[in-house]
DRENTORKOL-3810 file (N, C-alpha, C; in nm, 4 decimals):
REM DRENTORKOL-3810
@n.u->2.9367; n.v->6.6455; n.w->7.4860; ca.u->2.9411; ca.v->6.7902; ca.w->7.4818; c.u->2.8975; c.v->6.8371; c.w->7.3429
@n.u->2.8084; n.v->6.8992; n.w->7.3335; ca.u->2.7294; ca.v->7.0201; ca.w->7.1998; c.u->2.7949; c.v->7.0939; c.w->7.1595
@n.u->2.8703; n.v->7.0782; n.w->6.9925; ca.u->2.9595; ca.v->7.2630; ca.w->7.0097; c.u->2.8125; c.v->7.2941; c.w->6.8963
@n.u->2.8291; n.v->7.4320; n.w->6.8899; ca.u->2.7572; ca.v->7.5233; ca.w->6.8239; c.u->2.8373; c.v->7.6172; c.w->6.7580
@n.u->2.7676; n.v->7.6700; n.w->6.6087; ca.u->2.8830; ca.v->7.7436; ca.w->6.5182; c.u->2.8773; c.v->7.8474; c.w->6.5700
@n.u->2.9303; n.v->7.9750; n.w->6.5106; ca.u->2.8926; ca.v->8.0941; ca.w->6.5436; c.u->2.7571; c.v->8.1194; c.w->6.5216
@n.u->2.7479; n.v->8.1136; n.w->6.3814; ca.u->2.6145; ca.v->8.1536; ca.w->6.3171; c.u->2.5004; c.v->8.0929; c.w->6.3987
@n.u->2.5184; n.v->7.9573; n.w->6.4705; ca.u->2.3747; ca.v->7.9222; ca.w->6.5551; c.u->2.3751; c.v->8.0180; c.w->6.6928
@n.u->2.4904; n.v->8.0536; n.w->6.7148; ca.u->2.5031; ca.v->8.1475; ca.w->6.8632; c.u->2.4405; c.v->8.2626; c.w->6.8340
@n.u->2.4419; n.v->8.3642; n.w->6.7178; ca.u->2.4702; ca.v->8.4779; ca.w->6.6828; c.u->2.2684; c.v->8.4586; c.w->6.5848
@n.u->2.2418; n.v->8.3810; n.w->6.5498; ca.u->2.0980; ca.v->8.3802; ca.w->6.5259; c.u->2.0013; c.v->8.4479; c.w->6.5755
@n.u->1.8792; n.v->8.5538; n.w->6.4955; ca.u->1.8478; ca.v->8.5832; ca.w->6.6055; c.u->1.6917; c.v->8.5596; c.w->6.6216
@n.u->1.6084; n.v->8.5384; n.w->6.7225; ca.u->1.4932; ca.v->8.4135; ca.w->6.7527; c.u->1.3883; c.v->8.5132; c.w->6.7750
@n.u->1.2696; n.v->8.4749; n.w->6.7078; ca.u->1.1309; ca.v->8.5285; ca.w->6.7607; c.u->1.0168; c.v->8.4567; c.w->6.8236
@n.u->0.9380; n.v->8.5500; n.w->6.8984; ca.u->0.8269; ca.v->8.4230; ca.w->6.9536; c.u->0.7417; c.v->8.4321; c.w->6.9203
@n.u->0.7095; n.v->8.3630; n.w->6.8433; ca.u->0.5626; ca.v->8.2892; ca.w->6.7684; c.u->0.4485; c.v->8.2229; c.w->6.8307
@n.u->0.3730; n.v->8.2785; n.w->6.7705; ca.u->0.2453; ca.v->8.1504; ca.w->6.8478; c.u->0.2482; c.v->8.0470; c.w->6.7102
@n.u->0.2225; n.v->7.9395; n.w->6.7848; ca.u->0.1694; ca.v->7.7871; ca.w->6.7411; c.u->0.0856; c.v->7.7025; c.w->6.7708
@n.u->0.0273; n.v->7.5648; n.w->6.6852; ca.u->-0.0667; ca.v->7.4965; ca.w->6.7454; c.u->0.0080; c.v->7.4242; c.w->6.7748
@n.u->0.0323; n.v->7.2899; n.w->6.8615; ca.u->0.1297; ca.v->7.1642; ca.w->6.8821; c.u->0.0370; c.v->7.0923; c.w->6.9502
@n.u->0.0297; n.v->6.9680; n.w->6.9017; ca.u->-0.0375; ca.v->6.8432; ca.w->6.9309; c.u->-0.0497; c.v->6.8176; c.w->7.0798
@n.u->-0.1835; n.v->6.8021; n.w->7.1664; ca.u->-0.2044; ca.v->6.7462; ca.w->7.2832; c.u->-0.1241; c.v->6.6953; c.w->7.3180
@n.u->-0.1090; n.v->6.5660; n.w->7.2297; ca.u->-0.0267; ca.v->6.4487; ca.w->7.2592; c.u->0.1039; c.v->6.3922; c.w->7.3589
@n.u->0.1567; n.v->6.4252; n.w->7.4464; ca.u->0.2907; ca.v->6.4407; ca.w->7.4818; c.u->0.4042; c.v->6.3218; c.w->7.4030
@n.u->0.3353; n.v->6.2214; n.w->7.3509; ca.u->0.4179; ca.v->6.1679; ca.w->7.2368; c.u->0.4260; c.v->6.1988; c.w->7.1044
@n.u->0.3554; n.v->6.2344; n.w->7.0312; ca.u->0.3164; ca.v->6.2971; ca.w->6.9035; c.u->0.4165; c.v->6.4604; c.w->6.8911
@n.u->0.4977; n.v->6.4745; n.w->6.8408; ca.u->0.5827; ca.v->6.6076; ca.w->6.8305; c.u->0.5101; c.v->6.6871; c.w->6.7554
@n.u->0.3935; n.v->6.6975; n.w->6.6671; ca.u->0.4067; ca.v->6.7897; ca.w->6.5416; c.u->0.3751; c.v->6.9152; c.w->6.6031
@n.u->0.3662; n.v->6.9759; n.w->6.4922; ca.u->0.3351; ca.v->7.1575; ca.w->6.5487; c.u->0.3396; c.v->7.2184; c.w->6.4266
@n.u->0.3034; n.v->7.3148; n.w->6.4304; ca.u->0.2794; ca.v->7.3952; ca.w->6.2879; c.u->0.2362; c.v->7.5726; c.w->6.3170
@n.u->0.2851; n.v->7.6452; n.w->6.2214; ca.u->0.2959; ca.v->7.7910; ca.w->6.2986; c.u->0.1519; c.v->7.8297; c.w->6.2765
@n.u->0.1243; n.v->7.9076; n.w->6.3644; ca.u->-0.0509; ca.v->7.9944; ca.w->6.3382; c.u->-0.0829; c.v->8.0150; c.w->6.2277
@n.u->-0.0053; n.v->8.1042; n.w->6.1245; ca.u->-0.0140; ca.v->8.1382; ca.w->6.0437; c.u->-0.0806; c.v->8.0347; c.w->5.9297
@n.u->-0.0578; n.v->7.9251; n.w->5.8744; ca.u->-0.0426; ca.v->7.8212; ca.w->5.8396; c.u->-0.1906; c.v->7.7485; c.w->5.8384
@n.u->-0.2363; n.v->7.7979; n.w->6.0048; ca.u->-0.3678; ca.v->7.6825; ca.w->6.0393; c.u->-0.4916; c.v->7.7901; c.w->5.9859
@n.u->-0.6018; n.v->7.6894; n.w->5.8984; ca.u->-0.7001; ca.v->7.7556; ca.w->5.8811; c.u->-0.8361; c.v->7.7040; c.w->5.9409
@n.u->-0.8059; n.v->7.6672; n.w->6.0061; ca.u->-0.9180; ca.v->7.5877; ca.w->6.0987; c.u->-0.9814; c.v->7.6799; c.w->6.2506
@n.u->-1.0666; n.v->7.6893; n.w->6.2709; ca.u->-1.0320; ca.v->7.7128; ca.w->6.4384; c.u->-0.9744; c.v->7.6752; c.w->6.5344
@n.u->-1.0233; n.v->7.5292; n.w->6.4885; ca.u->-0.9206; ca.v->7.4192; ca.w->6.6107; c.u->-0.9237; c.v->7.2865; c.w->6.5720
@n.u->-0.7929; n.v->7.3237; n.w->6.5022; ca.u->-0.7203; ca.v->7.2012; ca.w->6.3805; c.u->-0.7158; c.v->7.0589; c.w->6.5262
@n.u->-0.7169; n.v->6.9629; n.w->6.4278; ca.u->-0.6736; ca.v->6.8462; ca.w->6.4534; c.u->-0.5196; c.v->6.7797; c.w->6.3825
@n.u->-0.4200; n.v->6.7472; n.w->6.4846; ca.u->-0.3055; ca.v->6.7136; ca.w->6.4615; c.u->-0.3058; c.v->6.6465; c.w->6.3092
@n.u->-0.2054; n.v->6.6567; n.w->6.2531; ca.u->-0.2191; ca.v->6.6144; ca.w->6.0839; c.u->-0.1470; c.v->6.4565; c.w->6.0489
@n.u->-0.1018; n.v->6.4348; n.w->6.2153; ca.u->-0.0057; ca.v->6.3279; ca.w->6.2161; c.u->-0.1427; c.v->6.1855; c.w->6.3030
@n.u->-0.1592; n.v->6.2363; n.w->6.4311; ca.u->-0.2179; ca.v->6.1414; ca.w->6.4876; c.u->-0.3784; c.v->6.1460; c.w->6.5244
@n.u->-0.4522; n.v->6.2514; n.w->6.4469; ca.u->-0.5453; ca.v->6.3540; ca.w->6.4808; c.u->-0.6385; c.v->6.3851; c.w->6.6123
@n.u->-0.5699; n.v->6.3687; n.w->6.7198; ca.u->-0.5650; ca.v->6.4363; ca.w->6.8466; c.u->-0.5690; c.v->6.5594; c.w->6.8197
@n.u->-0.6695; n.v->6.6542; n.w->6.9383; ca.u->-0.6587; ca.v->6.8213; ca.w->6.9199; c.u->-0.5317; c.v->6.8656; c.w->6.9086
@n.u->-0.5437; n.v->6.9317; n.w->6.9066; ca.u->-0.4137; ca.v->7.0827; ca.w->6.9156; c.u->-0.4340; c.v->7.1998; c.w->7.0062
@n.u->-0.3239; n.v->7.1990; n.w->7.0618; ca.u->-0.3335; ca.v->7.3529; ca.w->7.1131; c.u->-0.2268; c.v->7.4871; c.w->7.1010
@n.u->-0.2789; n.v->7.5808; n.w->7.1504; ca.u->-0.1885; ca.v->7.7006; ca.w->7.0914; c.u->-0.1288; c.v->7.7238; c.w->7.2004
@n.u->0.0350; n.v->7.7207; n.w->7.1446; ca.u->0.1249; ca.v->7.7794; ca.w->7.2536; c.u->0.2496; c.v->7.8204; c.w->7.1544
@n.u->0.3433; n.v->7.8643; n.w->7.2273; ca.u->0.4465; ca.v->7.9836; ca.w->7.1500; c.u->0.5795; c.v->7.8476; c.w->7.1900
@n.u->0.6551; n.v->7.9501; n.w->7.0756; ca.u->0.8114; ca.v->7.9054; ca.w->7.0204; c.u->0.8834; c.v->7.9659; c.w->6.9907
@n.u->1.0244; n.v->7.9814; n.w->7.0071; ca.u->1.0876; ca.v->8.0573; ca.w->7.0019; c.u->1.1857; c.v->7.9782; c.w->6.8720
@n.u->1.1694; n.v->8.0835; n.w->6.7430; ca.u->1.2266; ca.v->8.0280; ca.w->6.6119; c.u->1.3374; c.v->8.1153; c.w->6.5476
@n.u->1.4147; n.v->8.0424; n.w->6.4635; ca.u->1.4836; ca.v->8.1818; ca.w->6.4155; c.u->1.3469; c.v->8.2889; c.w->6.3132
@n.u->1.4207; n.v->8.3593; n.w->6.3109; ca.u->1.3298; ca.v->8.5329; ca.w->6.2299; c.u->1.3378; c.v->8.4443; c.w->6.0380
@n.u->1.2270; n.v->8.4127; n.w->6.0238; ca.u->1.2642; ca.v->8.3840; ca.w->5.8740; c.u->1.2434; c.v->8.5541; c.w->5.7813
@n.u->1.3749; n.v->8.5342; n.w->5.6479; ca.u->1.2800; ca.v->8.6528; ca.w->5.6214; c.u->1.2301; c.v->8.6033; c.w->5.5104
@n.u->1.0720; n.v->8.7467; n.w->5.4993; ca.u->0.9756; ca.v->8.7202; ca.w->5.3751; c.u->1.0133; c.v->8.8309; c.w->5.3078
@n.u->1.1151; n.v->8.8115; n.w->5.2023; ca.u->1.1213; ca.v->8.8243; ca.w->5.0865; c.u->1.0370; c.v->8.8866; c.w->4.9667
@n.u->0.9291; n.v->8.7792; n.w->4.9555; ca.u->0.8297; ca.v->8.7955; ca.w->4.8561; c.u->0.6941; c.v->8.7767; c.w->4.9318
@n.u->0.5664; n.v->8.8184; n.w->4.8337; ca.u->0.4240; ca.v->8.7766; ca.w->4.9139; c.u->0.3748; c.v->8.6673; c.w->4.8523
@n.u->0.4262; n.v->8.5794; n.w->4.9179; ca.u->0.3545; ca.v->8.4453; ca.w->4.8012; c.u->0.2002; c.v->8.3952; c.w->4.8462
@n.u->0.1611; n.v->8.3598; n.w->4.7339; ca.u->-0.0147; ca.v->8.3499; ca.w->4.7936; c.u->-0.0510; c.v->8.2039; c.w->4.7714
@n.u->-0.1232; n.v->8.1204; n.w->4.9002; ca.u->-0.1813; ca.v->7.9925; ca.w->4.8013; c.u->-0.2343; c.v->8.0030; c.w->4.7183
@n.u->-0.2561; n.v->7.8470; n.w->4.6420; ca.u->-0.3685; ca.v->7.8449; ca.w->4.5207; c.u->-0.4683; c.v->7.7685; c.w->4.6075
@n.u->-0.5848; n.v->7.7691; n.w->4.6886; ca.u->-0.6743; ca.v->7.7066; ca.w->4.7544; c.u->-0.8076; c.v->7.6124; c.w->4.6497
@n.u->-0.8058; n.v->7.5766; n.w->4.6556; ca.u->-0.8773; ca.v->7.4621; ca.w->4.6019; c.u->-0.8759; c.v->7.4619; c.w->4.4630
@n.u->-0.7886; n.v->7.5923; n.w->4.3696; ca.u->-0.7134; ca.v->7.5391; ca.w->4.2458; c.u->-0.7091; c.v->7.3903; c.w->4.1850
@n.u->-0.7217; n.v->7.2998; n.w->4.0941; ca.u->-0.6955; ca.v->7.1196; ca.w->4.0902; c.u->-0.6559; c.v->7.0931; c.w->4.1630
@n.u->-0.7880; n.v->7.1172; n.w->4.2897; ca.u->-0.7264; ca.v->7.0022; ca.w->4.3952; c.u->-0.8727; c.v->6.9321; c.w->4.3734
@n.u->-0.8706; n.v->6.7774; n.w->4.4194; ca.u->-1.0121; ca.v->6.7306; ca.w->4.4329; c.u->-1.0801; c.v->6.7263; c.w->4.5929
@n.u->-1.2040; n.v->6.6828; n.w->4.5845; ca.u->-1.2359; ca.v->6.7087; ca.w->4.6680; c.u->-1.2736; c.v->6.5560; c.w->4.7680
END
């Protein structure tokens, strides 16, 4: 038997789109937002991806934080 606190009962969830791995063994997933690809390849087993929704808690954004994109990174 599962207990759950309050706070996981009382959470409250949005639905997101996502990409999540073909794979039916491979779990990863990663939120839209995130992917800059058209049509990323899994980062774990690199099988396609496809877009489908999730239901997550509401994070909040706080601040606007920005990447640094190819900043010292090599290539």
């Amino acid at each position: 038997m599962a207990t759950t606190t309050l706070e996981e009962q009382t959470q409250e969830l949005e639905h997101i789109e996502i990409w999540k791995c073909k794979q039916p063994e491979c779990k990863a997933w990663t939120r839209k937002e995130f992917v800059t690809e058209e049509l990323p390849d899994c980062p774990l087993c690199k099988s396609p991806m496809v877009r489908s929704y999730k239901h997550l808690p509401v994070m909040d954004k706080k601040t606007k934080k920005k990447f640094l994109v190819g900043k010292g990174r090599s290539k």
